[in-house]
C-alpha positions in Angstrom: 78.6 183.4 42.0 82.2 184.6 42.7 84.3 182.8 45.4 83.7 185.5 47.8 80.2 185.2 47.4 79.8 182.0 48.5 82.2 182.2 50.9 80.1 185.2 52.3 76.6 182.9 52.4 77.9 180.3 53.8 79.2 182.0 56.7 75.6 183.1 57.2 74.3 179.7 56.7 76.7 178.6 59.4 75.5 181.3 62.1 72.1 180.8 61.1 72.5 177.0 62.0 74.0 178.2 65.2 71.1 180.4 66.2 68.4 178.1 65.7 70.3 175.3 67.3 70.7 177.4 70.3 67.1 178.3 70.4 66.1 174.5 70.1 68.8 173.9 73.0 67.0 177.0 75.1 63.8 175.4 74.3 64.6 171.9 75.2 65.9 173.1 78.8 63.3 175.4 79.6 60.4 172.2 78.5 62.5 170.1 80.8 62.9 172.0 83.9 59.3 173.3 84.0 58.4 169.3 82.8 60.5 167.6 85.6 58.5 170.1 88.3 55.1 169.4 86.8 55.6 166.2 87.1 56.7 166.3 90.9 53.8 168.4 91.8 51.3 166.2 90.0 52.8 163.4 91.7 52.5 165.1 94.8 49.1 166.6 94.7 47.7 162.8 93.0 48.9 160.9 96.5 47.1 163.9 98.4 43.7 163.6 96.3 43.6 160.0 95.8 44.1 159.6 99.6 41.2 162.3 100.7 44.5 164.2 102.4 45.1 160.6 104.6 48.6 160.6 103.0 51.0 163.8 102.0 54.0 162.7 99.8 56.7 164.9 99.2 59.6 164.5 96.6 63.3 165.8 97.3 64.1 165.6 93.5 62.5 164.5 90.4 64.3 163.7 86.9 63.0 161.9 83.7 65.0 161.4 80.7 63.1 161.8 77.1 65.2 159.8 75.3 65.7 156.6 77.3 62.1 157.4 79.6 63.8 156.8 82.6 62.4 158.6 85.6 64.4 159.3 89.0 63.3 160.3 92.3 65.3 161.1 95.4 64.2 161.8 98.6 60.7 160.3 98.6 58.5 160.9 101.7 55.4 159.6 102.7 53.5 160.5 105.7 50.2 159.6 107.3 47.9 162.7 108.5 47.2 162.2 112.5 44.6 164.9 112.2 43.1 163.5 109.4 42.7 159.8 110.2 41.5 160.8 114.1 38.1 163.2 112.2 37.4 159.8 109.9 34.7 157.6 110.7 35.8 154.8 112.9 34.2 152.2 110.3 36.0 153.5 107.0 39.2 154.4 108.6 42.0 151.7 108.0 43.2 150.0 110.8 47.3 150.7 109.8 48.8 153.6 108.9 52.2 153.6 106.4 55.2 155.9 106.9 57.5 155.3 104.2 60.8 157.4 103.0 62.4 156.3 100.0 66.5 157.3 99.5 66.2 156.7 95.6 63.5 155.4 93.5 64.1 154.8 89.4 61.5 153.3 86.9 63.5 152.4 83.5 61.5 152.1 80.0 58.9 154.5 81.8 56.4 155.4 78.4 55.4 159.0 80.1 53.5 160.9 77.1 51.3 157.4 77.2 50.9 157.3 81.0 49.6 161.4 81.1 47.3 160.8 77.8 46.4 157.2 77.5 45.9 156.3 81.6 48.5 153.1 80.8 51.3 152.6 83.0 54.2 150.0 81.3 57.4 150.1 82.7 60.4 147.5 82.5 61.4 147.6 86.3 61.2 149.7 89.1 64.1 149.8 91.6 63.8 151.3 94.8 67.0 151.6 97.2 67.2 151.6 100.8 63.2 152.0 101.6 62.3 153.0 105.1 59.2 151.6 106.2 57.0 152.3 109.2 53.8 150.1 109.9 51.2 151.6 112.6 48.5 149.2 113.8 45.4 151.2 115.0 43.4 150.6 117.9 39.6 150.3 116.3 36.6 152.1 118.6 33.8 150.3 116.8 33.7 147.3 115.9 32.8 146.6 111.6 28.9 146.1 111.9 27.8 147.6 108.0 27.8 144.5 106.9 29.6 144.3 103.6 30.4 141.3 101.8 34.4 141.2 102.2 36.5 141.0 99.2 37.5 137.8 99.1 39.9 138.5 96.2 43.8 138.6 96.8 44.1 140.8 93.2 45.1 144.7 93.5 42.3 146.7 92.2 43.2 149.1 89.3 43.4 152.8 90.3 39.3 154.6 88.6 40.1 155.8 84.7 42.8 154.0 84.5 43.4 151.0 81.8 46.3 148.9 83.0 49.2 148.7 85.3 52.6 146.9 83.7 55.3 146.2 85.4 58.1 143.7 84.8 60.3 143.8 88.0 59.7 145.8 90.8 63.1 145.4 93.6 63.2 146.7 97.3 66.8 146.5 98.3 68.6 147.4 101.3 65.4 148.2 103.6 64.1 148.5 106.8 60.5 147.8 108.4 59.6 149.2 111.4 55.9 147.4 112.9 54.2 149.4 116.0 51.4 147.9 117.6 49.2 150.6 119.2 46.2 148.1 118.9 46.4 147.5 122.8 46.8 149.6 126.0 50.6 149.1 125.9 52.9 149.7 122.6 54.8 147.2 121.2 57.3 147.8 119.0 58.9 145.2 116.7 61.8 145.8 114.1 63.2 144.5 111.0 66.6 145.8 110.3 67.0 144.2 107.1 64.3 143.5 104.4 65.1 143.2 100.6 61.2 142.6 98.1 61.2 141.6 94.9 57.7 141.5 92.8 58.0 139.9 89.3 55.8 140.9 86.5 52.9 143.0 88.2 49.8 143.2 85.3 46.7 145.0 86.4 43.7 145.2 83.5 39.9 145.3 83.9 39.9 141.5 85.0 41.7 142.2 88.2 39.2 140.4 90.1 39.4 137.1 88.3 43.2 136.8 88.1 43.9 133.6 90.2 47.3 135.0 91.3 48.4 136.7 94.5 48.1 140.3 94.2 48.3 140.1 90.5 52.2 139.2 90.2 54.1 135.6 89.3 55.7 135.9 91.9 56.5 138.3 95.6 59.8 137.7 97.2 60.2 138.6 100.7 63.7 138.4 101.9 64.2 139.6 105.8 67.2 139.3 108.0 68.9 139.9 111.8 65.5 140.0 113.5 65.3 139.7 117.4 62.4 139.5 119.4 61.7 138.7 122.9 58.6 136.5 123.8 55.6 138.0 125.8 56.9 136.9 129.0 60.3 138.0 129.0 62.2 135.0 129.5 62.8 134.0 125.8 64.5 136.2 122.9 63.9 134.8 119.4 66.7 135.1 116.4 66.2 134.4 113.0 68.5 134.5 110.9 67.4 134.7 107.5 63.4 134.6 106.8 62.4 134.0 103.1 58.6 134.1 101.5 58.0 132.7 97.8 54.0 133.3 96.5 55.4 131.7 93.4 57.2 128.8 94.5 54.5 128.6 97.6 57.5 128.4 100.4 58.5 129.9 103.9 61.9 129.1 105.0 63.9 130.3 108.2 67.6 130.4 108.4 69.5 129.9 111.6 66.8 129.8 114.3 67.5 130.2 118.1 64.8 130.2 120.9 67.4 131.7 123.6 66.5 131.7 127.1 67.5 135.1 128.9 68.3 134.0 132.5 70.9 131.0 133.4 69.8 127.6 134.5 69.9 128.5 138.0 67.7 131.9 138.0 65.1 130.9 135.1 62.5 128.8 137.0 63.0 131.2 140.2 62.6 134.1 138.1 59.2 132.6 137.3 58.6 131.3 140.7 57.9 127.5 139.6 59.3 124.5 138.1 59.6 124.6 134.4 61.3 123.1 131.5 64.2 126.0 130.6 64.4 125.1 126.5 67.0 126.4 124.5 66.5 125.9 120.9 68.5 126.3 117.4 67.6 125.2 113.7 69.8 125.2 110.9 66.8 126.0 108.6 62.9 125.4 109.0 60.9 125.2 105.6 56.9 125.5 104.6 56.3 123.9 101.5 53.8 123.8 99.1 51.7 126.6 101.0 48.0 127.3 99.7 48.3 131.1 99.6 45.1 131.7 98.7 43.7 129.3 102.0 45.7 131.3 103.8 45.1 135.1 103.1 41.6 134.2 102.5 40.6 132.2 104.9 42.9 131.7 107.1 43.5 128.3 107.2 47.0 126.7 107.1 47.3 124.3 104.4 50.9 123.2 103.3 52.6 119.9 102.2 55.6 119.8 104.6 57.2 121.1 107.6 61.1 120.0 107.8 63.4 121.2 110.7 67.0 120.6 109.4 69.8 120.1 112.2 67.8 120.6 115.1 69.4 121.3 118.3 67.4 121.1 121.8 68.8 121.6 124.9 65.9 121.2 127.8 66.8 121.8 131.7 64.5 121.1 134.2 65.4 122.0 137.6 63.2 120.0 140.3 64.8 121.9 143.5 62.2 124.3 142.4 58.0 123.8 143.9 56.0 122.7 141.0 53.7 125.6 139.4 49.9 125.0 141.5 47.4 123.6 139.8 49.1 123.4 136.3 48.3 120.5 134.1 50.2 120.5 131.0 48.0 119.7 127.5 48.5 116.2 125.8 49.7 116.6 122.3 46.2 115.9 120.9 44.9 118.1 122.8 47.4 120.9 121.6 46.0 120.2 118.0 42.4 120.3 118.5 42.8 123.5 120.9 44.3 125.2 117.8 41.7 128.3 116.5 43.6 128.1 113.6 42.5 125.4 110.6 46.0 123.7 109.7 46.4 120.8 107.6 50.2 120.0 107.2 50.5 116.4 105.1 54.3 115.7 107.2 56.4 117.1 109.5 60.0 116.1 109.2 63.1 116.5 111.5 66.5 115.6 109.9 69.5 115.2 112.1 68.5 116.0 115.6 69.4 116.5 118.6 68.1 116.5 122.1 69.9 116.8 125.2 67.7 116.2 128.4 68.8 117.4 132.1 67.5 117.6 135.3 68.4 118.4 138.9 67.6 116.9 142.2 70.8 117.8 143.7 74.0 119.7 143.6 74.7 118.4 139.6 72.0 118.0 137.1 72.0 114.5 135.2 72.4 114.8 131.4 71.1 112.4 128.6 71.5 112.8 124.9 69.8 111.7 121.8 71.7 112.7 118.5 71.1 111.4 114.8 67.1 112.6 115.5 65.2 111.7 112.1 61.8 111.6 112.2 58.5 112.1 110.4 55.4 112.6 111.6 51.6 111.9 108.5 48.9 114.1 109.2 49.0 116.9 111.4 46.2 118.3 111.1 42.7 119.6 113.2 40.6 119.3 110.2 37.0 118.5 111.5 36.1 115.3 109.0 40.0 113.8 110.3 39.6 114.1 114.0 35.8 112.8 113.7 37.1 109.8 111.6 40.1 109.4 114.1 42.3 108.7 111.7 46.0 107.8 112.6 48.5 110.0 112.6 51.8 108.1 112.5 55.0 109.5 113.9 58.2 107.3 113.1 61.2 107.7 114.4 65.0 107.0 115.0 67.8 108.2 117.1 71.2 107.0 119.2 71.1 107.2 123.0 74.2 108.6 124.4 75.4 108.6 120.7 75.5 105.1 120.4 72.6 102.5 121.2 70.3 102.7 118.0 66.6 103.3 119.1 64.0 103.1 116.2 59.9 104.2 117.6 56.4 104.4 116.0 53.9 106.8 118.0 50.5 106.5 116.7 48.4 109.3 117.5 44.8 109.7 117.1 44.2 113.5 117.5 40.2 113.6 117.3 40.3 111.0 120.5 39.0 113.1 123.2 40.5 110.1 125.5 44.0 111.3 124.2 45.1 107.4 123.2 48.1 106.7 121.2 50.4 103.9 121.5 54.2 103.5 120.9 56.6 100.4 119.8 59.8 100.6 119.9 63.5 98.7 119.5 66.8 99.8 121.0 69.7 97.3 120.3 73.3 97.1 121.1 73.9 99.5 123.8 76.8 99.4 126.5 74.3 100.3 129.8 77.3 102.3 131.6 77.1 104.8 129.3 73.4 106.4 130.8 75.4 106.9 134.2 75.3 110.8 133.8 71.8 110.8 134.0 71.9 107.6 136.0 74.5 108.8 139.3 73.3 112.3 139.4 69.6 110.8 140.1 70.1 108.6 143.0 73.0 107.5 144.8 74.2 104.4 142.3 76.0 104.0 139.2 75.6 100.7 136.6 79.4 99.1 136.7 79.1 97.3 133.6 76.4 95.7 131.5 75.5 95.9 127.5 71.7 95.7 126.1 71.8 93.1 123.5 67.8 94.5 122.9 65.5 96.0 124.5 61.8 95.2 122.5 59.0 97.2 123.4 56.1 95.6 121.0 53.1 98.6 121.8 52.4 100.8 124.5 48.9 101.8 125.4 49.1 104.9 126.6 45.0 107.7 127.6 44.6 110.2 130.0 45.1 108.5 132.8 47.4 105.3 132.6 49.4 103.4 130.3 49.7 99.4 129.8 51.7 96.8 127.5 54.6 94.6 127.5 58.6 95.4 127.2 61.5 92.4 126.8 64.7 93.8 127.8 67.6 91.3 126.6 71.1 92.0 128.3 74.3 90.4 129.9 76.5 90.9 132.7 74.8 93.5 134.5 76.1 94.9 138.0 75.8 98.4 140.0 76.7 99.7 142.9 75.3 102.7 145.4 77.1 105.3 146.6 77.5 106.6 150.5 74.9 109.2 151.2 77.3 110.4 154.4 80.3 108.6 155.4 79.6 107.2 158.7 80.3 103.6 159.9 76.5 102.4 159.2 75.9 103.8 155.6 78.8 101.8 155.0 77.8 98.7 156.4 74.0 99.6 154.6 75.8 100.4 151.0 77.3 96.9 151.5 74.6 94.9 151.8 72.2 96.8 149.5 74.9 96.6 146.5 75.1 92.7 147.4 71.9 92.2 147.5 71.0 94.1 144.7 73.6 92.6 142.6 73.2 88.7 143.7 69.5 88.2 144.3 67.2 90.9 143.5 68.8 91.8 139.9 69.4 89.2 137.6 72.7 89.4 135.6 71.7 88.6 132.5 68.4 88.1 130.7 68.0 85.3 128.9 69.1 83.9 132.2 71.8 80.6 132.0 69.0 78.5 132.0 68.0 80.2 129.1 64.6 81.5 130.7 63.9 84.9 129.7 61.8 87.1 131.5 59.5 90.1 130.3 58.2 93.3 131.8 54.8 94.3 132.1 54.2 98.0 131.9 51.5 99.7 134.1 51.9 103.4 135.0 49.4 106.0 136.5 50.2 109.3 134.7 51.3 112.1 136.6 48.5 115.2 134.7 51.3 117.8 136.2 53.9 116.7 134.1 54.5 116.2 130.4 54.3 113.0 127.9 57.3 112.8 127.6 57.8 111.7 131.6 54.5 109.7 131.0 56.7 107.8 128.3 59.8 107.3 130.1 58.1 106.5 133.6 55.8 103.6 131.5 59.0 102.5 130.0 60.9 102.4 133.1 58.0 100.5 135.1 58.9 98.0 132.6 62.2 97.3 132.9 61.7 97.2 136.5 59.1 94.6 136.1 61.6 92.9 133.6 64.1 92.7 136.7 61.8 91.2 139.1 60.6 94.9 140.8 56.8 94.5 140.6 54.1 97.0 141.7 50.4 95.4 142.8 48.9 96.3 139.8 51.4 94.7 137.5 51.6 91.8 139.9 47.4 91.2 139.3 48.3 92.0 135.5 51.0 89.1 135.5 48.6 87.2 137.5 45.5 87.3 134.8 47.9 86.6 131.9 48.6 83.7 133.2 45.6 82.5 134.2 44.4 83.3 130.1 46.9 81.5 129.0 46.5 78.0 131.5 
């Protein structure tokens, strides 16, 4: 073959190439645009069919890549059917409805040809960015009478004809949740701004029902943030933060909690129109632990190893210029628990560095007390039936600094199946300079302590039901002296401050206790409690009958109590 010859077949060779490349190219194009819509319209029509035409989903774009099997959506929207859910029978139809729009949606190592021809779905992760979702609680006619066993299972079941489900990581960044109520007469609304889900290695097979895990995944992360709520009443708004939910690692936490009252000091128990405790709380962050999921979705009972509040901050006003509320009797802690219609069984509750601020006004300042460096932990909280019969102890020990500087250490031990509400409390406070209570003290009543220190004040147990409380206190303590204050400034409240504040301070109250004789003196405690008001006055008032009693200040009944001791031990 001469030169020109070949020269001559290869160009033909060459444009031959060319052609059929540019058929194969044609080809390729034409499979994948008409590929990439059959695919969006079988997507479309499956949510429409699978649903009974409850749901229509609709899909801006759609886009899958051959070579790596990566499948993009844009634009996805699904919408619930109004028309469709009002014609269904009251006892089939679900009692939420789901709005969901989807900006971008991408599934990476997506095996197609085996998802059309073998019914397998295996992907390596599915991301979907910045989800919109809308949650719409229906109100139910007719009440569920058919009778069904309910699925106790907390598994997904896997779709008919189907033979598994596969997916390694399934991410919801960057979303939004959107909850209405329309279960009642009146709407509520209640929005998440912020809400990022995570769902680690989702496997769906024929055993669906038996897999022990929680929805059939290792693990569901749910991440929200920046929610505000008001409570029912419309005096509180609640903040959180950061909430986070862990199936896997069995954990709730909350980040930066704040119970924030929405009216000022002044207006919030007039606003009600009674006298009320006015709380305004913050945590640094409040964790669940070791949560039985499966107690909980299934049977809805809260089972958990511990409850810790970290950095606690309580702030509770009470203004008494205000009528008490009529008739209102406020529950004793055990009564609290065994009211619950929830089952909970929490092993502790712990509280790490705390603290409480306590005010209340009688005039035209409120007095103020503080207790910082709170750490506590309470055994047992719980209204499981075999524990309250039992009446097993439920220990709650304590420590904290009064004022920020006298150390008081407490043990309350509650019995929360004792329908007589009985619990008693010991407790120590030692080395404590007294002045420093006269913010609560002067604002009170018309006196302030000059100077006195609490060497220790020992309060061996309390005995505290329904109705009264009883025990013993030894309040230790040197150079004691006080003083009142003029009411008004005439002539005779003079003359009466005078002789009140000397005979308060040179007979009636003792300076120091052991006195120089080195006789030491004790209190009996005896206190009627008030059912209007809370434990915690029934505490304080039984403590502070005490140290009366300590000073010489006795009522009849501790006077016959002193009396009978006595006489037991002649």
């Amino acid at each position: 073959m001469t030169k020109k010859k070949r020269s001559k077949t290869k160009r033909i060779l060459f444009w031959g190439l060319g052609i059929l490349a540019g058929i194969i190219l044609v080809a390729v194009v034409v499979v994948y645009i008409y590929s990439n819509s059959i695919i969006k319209r079988a997507l479309e029509e499956a949510v429409k069919r699978e649903t009974k035409g409850l749901y229509n989903a609709h899909i801006g774009s759609i886009y899958y890549g051959i070579l790596g099997g990566n499948l993009h959506i844009r634009n996805l929207t699904l919408t619930p059917d109004t028309a469709i859910y009002k014609a269904m029978n009251p006892d089939s139809a679900p009692s939420m409805l789901l709005g969901l729009y989807v900006k971008k949606l991408t599934v990476l190592d997506l095996e197609l040809k085996q998802a059309l021809f073998s019914r397998k779905i295996e992907a390596k992760r599915v991301d979907v960015k910045s989800p919109e979702l809308k949650i719409f609680r229906k109100k139910r006619s007719v009440p569920d009478t058919t009778g069904k066993p309910r699925d106790t299972t907390q598994s997904i079941p896997l779709p008919k004809g189907w033979d598994y489900i596969s997916v390694g990581t399934i991410s919801l960044v960057t979303g939004s949740l959107d909850y209405i109520d329309e279960s009642n007469d009146s709407v509520r609304d209640f929005n998440i701004p912020y809400i990022d889900i995570q769902i680690v290695n989702l496997w769906i097979d024929s055993t669906w029902r038996t897999d022990p895990r929680i929805y059939n995944t290792d693990d569901i992360v749910v991440t929200l943030r920046d929610i505000k709520q008001q409570t029912g009443n419309g005096m509180y708004a609640m903040h959180f933060g950061e909430v986070g939910i862990s199936t896997g690692q069995k954990l709730v936490y909350i980040d930066r909690f704040h119970l924030e009252p929405l009216f000022n000091r002044h207006d919030f128990s007039r606003k009600l129109g009674y006298q009320t405790d006015r709380m305004d709380v913050e945590a640094g962050k409040i964790s669940l632990t070791d949560i039985d999921w499966q107690e909980l979705m299934v049977h809805k009972r809260l089972i958990a190893s511990k409850l810790q509040i970290d950095s606690l901050l309580l702030d509770d006003y009470r203004d008494k210029r205000v009528p008490m509320r009529p008739g209102f009797k406020p529950p004793m802690p055990q009564q609290l628990i065994r009211n619950l219609k929830q089952y909970i069984r929490i092993d502790s509750l712990e509280v790490v560095n705390g603290k409480a601020t306590y005010s209340e006004q009688v005039g035209n300042e409120p007095g103020t007390i503080f207790f910082n460096r709170i750490n506590g932990l309470l055994l047992g909280l719980t209204n499981d039936s075999a524990w309250l019969a039992e009446k097993k102890v439920s220990p709650l020990k304590a420590e904290a600094y009064v004022q920020g500087s006298g150390r008081l250490q407490a043990t309350i031990n509650f019995k929360f199946g004792d329908t007589r509400n009985r619990f008693t409390v010991s407790a120590l406070l030692s080395d404590f300079d007294l002045p420093r209570i006269n913010p609560m003290l002067s604002k009170l009543i018309p006196a302030e302590i000059e100077s006195g220190r609490v060497q220790k004040m020992i309060v061996p147990e309390i005995r505290f039901n329904d109705d009264y409380s009883t025990g013993t206190l030894t309040f230790r303590y040197t150079n004691l002296s006080f003083k009142m204050f003029k009411e008004k400034n005439t002539t005779w409240s003079g003359i009466k401050t005078g002789v009140i504040n000397f005979v308060a301070s040179d007979f009636l109250i003792q300076k120091s206790n052991p006195q120089p004789n080195g006789k030491l003196n004790s209190g009996i405690i005896y206190f009627q409690r008030d059912k209007h008001k809370s434990i915690i006055n029934f505490i304080w008032k039984s403590i502070f009958s005490g140290l009366k009693s300590n000073m010489g200040f006795n009522t009849k009944e501790q006077k016959t109590i002193k009396k009978e001791d006595k006489q037991r031990k002649e």
